[in-house]
C-alpha positions as CSV (number, residue, x, y, z in Angstrom):
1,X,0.0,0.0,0.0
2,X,1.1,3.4,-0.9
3,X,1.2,6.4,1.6
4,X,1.1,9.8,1.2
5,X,4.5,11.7,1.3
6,X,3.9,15.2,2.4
7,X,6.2,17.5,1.3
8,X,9.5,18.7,3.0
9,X,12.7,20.5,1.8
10,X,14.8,17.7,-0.1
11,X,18.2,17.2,1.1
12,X,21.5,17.6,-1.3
13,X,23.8,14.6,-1.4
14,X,26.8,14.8,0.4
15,X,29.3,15.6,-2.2
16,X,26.6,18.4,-3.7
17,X,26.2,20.0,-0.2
18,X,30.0,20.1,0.3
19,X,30.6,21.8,-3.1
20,X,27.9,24.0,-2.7
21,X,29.6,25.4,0.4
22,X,32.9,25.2,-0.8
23,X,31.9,27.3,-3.9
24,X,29.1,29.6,-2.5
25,X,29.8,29.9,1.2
26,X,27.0,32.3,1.3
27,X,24.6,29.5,1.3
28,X,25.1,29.0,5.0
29,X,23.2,31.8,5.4
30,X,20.0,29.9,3.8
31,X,19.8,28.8,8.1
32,X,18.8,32.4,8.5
33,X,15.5,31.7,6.8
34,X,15.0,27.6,7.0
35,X,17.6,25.6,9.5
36,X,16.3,22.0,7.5
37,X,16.7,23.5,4.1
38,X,20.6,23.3,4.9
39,X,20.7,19.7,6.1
40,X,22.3,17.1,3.6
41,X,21.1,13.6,2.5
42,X,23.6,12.3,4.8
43,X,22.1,14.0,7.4
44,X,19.1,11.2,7.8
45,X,21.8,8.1,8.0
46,X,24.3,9.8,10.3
47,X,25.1,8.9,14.2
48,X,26.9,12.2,14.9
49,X,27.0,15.2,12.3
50,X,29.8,17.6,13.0
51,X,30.1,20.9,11.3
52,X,32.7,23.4,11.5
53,X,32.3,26.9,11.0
54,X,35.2,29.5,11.3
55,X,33.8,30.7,14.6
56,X,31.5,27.9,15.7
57,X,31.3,24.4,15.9
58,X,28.1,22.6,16.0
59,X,27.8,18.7,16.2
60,X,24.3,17.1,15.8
61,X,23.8,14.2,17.8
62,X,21.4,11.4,16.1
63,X,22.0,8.0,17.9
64,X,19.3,7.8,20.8
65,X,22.0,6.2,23.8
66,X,24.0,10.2,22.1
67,X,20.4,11.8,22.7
68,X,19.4,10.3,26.0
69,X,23.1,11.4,27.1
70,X,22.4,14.7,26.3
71,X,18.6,15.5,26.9
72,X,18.7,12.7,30.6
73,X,21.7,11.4,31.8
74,X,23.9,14.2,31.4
75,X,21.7,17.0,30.8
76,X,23.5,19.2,33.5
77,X,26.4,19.1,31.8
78,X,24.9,20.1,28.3
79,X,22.5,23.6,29.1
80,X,20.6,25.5,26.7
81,X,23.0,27.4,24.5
82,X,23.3,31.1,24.0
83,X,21.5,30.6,20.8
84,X,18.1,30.1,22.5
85,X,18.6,33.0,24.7
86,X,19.4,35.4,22.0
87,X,16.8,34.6,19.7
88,X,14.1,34.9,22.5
89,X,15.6,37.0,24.9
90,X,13.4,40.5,23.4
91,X,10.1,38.4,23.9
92,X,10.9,35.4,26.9
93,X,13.9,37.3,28.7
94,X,15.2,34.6,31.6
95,X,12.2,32.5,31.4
96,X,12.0,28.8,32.3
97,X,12.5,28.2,28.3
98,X,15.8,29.8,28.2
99,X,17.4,29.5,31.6
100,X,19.6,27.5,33.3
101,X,20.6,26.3,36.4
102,X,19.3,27.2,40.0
103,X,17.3,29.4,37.8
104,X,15.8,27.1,35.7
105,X,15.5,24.9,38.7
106,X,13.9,27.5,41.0
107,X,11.3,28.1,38.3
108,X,10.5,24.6,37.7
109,X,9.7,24.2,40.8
110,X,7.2,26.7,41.0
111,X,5.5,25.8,37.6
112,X,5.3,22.2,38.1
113,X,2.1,22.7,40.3
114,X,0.0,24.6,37.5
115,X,0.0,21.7,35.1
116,X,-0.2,18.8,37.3
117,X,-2.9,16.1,35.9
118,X,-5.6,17.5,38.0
119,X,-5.2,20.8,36.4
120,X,-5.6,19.0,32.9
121,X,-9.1,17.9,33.8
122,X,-9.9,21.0,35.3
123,X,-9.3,22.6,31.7
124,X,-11.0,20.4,29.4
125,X,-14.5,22.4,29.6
126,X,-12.4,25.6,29.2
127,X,-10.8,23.8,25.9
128,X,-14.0,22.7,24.8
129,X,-15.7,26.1,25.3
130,X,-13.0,27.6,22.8
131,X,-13.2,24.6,20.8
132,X,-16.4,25.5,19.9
133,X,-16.1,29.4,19.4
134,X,-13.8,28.0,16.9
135,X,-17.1,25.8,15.3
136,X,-18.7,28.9,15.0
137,X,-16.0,30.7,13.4
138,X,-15.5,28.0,10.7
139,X,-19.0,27.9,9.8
140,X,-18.3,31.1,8.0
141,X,-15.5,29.9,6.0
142,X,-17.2,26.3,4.8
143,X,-18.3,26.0,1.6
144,X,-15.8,29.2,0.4
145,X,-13.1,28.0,-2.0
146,X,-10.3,28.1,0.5
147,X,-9.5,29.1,4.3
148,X,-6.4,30.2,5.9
149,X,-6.6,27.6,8.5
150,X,-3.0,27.9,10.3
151,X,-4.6,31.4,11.2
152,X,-7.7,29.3,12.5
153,X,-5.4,27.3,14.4
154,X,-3.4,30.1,15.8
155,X,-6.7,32.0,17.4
156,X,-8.5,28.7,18.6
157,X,-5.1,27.8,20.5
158,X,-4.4,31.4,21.6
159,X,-7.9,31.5,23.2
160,X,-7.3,28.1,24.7
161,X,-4.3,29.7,26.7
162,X,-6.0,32.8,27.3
163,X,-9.3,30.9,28.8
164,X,-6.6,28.4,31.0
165,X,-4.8,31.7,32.1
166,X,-6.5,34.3,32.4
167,X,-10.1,33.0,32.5
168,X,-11.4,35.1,29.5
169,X,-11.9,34.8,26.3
170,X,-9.5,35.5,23.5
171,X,-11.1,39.1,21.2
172,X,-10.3,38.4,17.2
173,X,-8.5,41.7,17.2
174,X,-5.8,40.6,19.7
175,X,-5.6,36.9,17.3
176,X,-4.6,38.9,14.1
177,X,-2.3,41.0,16.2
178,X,-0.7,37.8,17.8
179,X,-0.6,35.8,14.2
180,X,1.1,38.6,12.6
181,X,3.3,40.1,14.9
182,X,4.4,36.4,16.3
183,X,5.6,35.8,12.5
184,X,7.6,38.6,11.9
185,X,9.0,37.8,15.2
186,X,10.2,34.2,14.9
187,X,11.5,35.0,11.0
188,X,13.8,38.3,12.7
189,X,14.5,36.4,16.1
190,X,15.6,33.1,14.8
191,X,17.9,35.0,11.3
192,X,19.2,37.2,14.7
193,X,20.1,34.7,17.0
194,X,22.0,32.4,14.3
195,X,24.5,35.1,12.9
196,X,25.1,35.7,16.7
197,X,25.8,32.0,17.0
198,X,27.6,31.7,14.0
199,X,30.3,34.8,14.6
200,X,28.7,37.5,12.9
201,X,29.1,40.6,14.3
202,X,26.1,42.6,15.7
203,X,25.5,44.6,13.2
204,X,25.2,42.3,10.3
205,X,21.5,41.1,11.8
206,X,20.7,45.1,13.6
207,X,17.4,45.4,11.2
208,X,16.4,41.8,12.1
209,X,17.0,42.3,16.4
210,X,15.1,45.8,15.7
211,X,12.4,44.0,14.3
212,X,12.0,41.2,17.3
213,X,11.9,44.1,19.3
214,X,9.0,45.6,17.6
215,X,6.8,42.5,17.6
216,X,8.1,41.7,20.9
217,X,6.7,44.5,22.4
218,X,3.7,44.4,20.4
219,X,2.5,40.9,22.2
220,X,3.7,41.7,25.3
221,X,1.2,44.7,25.3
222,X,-1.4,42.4,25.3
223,X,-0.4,39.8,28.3
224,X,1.3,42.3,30.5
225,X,-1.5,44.5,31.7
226,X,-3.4,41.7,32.2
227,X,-0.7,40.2,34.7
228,X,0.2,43.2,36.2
229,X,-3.5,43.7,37.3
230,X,-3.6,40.5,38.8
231,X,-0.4,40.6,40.7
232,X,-1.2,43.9,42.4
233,X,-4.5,42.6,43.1
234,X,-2.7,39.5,45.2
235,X,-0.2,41.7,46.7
236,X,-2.4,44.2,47.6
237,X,-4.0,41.3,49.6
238,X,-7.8,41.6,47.9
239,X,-10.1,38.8,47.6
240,X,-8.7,36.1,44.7
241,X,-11.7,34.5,42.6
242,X,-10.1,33.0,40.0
243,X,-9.0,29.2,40.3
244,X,-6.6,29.6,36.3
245,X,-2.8,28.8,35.7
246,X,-2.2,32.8,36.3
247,X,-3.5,32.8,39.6
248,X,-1.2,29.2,40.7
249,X,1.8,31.5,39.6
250,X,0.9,34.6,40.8
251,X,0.1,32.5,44.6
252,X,2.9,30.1,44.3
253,X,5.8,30.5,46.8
254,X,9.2,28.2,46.1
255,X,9.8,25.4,48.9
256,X,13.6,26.3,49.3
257,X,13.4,30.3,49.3
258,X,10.1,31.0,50.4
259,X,9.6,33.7,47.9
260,X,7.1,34.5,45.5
261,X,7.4,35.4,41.9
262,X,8.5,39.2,41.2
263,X,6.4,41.0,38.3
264,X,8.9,40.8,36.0
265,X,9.6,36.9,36.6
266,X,5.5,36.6,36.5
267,X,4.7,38.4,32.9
268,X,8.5,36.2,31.3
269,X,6.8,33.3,32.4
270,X,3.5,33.9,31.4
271,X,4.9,35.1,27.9
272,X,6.6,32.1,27.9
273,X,3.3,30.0,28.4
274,X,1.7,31.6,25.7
275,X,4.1,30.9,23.1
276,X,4.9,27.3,24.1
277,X,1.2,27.3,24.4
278,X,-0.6,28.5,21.5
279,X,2.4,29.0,18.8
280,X,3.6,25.2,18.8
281,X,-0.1,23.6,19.2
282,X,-1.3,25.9,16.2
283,X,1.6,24.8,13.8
284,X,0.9,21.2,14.6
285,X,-3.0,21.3,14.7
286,X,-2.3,23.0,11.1
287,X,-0.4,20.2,9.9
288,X,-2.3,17.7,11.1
289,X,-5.4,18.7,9.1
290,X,-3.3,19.5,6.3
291,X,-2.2,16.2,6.0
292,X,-6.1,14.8,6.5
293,X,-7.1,17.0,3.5
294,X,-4.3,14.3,1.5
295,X,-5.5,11.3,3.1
296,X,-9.0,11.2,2.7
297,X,-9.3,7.4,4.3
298,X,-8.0,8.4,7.3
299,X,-9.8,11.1,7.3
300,X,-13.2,9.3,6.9
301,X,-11.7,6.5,9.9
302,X,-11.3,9.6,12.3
303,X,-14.8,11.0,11.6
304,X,-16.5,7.0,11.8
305,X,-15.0,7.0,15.2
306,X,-15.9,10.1,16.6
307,X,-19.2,9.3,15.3
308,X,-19.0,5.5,17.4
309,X,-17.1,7.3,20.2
310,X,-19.7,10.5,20.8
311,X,-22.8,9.9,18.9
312,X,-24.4,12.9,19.3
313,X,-23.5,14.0,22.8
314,X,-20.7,16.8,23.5
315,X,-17.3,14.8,24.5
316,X,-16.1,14.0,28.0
317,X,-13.0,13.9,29.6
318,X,-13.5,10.1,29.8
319,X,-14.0,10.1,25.5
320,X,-10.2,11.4,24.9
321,X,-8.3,8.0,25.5
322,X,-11.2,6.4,23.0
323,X,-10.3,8.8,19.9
324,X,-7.2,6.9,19.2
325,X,-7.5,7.4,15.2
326,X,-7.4,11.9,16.3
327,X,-4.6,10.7,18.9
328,X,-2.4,9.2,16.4
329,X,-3.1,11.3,13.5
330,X,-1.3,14.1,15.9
331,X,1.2,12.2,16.5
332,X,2.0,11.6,13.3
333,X,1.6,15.2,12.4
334,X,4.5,15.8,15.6
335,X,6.6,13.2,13.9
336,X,6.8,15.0,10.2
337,X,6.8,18.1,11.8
338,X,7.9,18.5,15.0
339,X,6.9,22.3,16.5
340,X,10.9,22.9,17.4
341,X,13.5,21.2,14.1
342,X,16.7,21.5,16.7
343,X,17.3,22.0,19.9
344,X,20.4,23.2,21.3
345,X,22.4,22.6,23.8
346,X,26.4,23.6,24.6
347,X,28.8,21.5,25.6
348,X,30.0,22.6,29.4
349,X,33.4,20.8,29.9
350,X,35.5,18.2,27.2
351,X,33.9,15.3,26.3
352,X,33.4,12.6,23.9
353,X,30.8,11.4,21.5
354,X,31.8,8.3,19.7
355,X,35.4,9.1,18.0
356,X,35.2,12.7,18.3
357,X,36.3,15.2,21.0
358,X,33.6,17.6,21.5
359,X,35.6,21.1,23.2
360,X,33.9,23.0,25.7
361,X,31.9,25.9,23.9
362,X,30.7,23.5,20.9
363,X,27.3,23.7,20.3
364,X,25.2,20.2,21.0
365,X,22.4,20.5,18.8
366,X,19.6,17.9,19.1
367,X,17.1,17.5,16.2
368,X,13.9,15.9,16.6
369,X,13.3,17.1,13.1
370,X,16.3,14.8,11.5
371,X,15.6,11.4,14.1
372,X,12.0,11.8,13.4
373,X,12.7,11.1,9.6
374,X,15.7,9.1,10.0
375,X,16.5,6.2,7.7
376,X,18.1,3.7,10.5
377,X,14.8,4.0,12.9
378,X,11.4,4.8,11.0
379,X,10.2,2.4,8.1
380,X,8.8,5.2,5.4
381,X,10.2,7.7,7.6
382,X,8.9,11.0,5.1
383,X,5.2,9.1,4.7
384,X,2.4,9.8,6.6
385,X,1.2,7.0,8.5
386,X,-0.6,7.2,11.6
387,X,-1.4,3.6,12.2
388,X,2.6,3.7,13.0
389,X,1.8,4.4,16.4
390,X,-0.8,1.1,16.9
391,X,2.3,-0.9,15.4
392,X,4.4,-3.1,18.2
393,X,7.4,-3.1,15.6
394,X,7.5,0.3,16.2
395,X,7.3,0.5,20.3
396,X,11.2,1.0,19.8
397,X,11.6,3.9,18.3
398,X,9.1,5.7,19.7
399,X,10.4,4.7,23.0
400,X,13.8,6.4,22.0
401,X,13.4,8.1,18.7
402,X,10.2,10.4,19.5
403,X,11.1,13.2,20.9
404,X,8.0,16.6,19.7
405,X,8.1,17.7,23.4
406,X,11.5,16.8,24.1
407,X,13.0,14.1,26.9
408,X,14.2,14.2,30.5
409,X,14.4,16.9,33.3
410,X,13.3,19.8,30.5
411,X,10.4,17.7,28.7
412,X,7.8,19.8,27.9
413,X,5.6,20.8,31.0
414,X,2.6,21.4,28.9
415,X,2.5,18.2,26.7
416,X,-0.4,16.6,28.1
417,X,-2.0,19.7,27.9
418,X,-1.3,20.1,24.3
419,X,-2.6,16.3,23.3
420,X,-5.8,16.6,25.1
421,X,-6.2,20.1,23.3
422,X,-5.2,18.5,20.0
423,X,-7.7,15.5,20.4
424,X,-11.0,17.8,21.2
425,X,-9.8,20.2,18.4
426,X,-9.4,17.4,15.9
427,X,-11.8,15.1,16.7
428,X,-14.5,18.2,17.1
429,X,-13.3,19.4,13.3
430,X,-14.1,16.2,11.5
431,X,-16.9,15.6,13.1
432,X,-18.4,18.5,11.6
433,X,-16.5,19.4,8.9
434,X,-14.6,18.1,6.1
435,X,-11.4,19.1,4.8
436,X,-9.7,19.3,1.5
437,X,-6.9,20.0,-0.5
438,X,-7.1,23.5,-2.7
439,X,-6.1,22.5,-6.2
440,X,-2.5,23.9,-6.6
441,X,-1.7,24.7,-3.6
442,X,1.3,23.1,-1.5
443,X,2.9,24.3,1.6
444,X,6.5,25.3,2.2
445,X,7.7,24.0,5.5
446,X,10.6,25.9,7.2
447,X,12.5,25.5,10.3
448,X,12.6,28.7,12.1
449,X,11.3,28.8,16.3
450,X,9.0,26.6,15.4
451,X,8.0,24.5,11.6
452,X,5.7,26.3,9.7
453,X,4.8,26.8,6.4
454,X,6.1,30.3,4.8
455,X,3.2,30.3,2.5
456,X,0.3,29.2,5.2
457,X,-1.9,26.4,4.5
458,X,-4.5,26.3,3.0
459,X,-7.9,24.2,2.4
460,X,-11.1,23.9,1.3
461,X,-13.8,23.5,4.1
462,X,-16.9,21.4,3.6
463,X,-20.0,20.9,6.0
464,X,-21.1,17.2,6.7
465,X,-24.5,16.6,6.9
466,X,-26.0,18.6,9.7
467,X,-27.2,14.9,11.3
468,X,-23.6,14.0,11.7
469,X,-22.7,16.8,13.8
470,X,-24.3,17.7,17.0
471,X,-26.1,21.3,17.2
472,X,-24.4,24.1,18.6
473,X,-24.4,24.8,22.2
């Protein structure tokens, strides 16, 4: 049986990639636009890549006993790299997603409470209340010859967050400043932070840091007030009503120093929570129904279960674990294209991966884009094929070769959070909708903070027969 290869930027052989450098060094610089248009064929069969810049070295670490080294049992020694922190620092500053450290560990500590499991059951209605705001959005678009549904997926998932944080709603003004000032920023933040990495000097990316500062500011104008006015309100020692992941932060004290969050710690790590949130949830969701629109049998399986699974009722927490066809069909989506294409790291002291000595300084990059397509681990590894997921054979490399929220002490804290959101969204879509591919159209996927496509996606929107779907609430 065939399977439907979605498409992805093809690799140069080895030889082709080398010359191309060696003859046009300039086309280093194609990082500053797509990291996984630069990788080479070789890329998808290697153990250990090692590149060597005149300023930088960055080795790319592909066997899972190299990965688990650096993501679990030596994850101390190999932090987040400068990289990160430059790219983000305009919008995140020394949040939990850049820091290190006591830092890092201080913060964790106080965040770990506001996503426990409990939490994730408290949210569903909230996700399902936003779920359908977004039903009643789309039945504008259905039936129109195509919809811009990564911006769709950015305002259902940014009102999602804003509903689990704030408790209220997210206004459609606010979504199409998010969507549009969120990707100028990642395009200026991530071209930025690379020639920093890289050994360029400052002012060869000043227009693009000038630019993240921009946006930056423009979506922290929104989130800020909002935290501000709670924090005073705490501190002030008023009555608290709201039981949402702002007020856990705004309450919680840290076991070891007894202290609270300070404003500007509070609105970095809220910031942070609503890109992890919204931005990395909205690329996949968009994805996933991209690559439904292609395969229209599995498709049609996900919207015969939901019928079996539902009926005509609204879903339950107790329905998510049944939609496993919506379950896998997202994680096959996080497979192809996994919200974040590397992941760095830097190397603290002298080491040794394999043959090679890796110096103190060199930059430890893992890629969940590269093992999630590589050749040694995944049969098909560039088709879509959700049913890998149901497969024993494949219990293996999921186990060690699956890595869309990342692995050990700095796994995602919001992952189950993001599947449960991904499931009602999914599963809520087909049931009433169905999706198609617009004739000509194909998307351009690029690695920049997170994989998206640089020319949106785009499909065709259909209703199902109004007995299929249950009526609006």
């Amino acid at each position: 049986m065939s399977h439907f290869t979605p498409p992805y930027p093809k690799p140069m052989t080895k030889h082709a990639w080398a010359l191309q450098l060696l003859l046009r060094p300039w086309k280093f610089l194609q990082w500053r636009t797509c990291s996984i248009r630069s990788l080479s064929s070789r890329a998808y069969h290697m153990h250990l890549g090692d590149i060597r810049l005149p300023f930088t070295r960055i080795v790319i670490p592909t066997q899972p006993d190299l990965v688990k080294r650096v993501l679990v049992d030596e994850a101390e020694q190999f932090p987040k790299s400068q990289m990160m922190a430059d790219m983000l620092e305009t919008l995140l500053g020394d949040s939990i997603f850049v820091s290190n450290g006591d830092v890092w560990r201080r913060q964790r500590r106080m965040m770990n409470p506001a996503f426990e499991q409990a939490r994730i059951k408290v949210v569903f209605d909230l996700m399902c209340d936003a779920a359908n705001a977004l039903f009643e959005r789309m039945d504008a678009h259905a039936n129109q010859p195509q919809t811009a549904i990564d911006a769709e997926m950015t305002h259902v998932t940014a009102d999602i967050i804003f509903r689990t944080i704030f408790s209220r709603s997210f206004e459609a003004e606010e979504a199409s400043l998010i969507y549009h000032a969120f990707n100028a920023f990642q395009e200026a933040a991530y071209s930025h932070g690379l020639a920093r990495t890289v050994g360029l000097p400052n002012w060869v990316s000043w227009f693009q840091r000038r630019t993240a500062q921009r946006t930056a500011r423009q979506i922290r104008a929104v989130l800020d007030p909002v935290v501000k006015a709670r924090y005073d309100s705490f501190h002030a020692g008023e009555p608290q009503t709201h039981n949402d992941i702002l007020q856990s932060l705004v309450s919680v004290k840290d076991e070891v120093t007894g202290t609270h969050f300070d404003l500007r710690e509070l609105c970095e790590q809220v910031a942070m929570l609503f890109l992890a949130g919204h931005e990395t949830s909205a690329a996949s969701l968009s994805w996933a129904l991209y690559l439904i629109a292609m395969d229209q049998e599995i498709q049609e399986r996900m919207h015969r279960e939901v019928i079996e699974v539902l009926g005509s009722s609204e879903p339950q927490f107790s329905d998510i674990r049944k939609l496993d066809v919506s379950r896998n069909v997202f994680s096959e989506a996080l497979r192809l294209y996994p919200p974040v294409a590397f992941m760095p790291r830097v190397a603290s002291r002298r080491c040794t991966m394999r043959d090679k000595q890796i110096e103190p300084g060199t930059i430890v990059s893992v890629s969940p884009w590269v093992i999630h397509r590589h050749r040694r681990y995944w049969d098909e590894p560039d088709a879509f094929i959700p049913d890998r997921f149901d497969d024993p054979a494949t219990l293996e490399a999921q186990r060690s070769c699956y890595l869309p929220f990342s692995r050990g002490q700095r796994v995602c804290l919001g992952a189950a959070f993001a599947q449960q959101e991904a499931v009602i969204i999914l599963s809520g879509l087909v049931r009433r909708y169905r999706f198609d591919p617009v004739p000509g159209f194909e998307p351009k996927p690029a690695g920049r903070l997170t994989v998206r496509s640089t020319n949106g996606i785009k499909l065709k929107i259909t209703h199902r027969q109004q007995a299929e779907a249950p009526s609006s609430p």
